[in-house]
C-alpha positions, 0 to 999 in steps of 0.5 A: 270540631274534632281535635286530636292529641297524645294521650296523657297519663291524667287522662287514663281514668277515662280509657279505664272506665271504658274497659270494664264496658262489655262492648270494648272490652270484647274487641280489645280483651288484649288490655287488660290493665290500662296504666300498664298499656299506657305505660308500655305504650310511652316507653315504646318509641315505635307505639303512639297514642291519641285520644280523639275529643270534640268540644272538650270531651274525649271521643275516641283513643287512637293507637298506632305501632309502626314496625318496618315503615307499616303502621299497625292500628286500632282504635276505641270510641267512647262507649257512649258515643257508639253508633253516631258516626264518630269513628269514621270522622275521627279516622279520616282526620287522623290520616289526614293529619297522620304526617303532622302527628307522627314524624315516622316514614309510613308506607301503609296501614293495618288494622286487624278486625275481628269478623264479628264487629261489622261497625267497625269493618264499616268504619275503615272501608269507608275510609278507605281500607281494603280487606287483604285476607282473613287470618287463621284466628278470623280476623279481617286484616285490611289495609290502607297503602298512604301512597294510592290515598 
């Protein structure tokens, strides 16, 4: 059973490592460091983070700004862990348990994906995003209205 949490500051060593593996870092070559995120995101009152685990062992990281009632959201799963269906559970159960998590008023969600990362396009259809439009840098914006789900 997948159990979702904030993120703590001893659990950065395990975000890091993550990071310096090709197949994340490709998607989110924004961080660059991950104690100065996780800084940043902690000193933010509108940026949480999650990290996702399953029998003790951390799965997934889970980030979500929300600016104006809309939610922006991206997350990362485990190197290790690609390709074994983790993403769309995890991100079922955090909408799911998005009210209990987050005491924020959310109208919809976004999420901004790069065209290249199918796997991920996959994930948040399944879940039931809907692709809005592809922006001039070519990533597929979707987006998930709480009130039709």
């Amino acid at each position: 059973m997948y159990i979702i949490n904030e993120i703590k500051k001893e659990d950065g060593d395990i975000f890091a490592s993550w990071l310096e593996q090709e197949s994340i870092y490709k998607w989110l070559g924004g961080i660059e460091d991950w104690y100065k995120y996780f800084e940043y995101a902690n000193s933010n009152q509108e940026h949480f983070l999650f990290k996702a685990s399953l029998d003790d062992k951390i799965i997934a990281k889970i980030a979500i700004e929300i600016i104006d009632e809309i939610g922006y959201i991206s997350y990362m799963i485990n190197p290790g862990e690609h390709n074994k269906g983790h993403g769309k559970k995890i991100l079922k159960l955090f909408l799911r348990d998005m009210n209990r998590l987050i005491d924020r008023k959310i109208k919809r969600i976004e999420a901004g994906i790069d065209a290249d990362n199918a796997a991920s396009r996959r994930c948040f259809e399944s879940c039931g995003f809907k692709l809005k439009e592809i922006d001039e840098d070519g990533f597929m914006d979707y987006i998930y209205n709480i009130e039709d789900n």
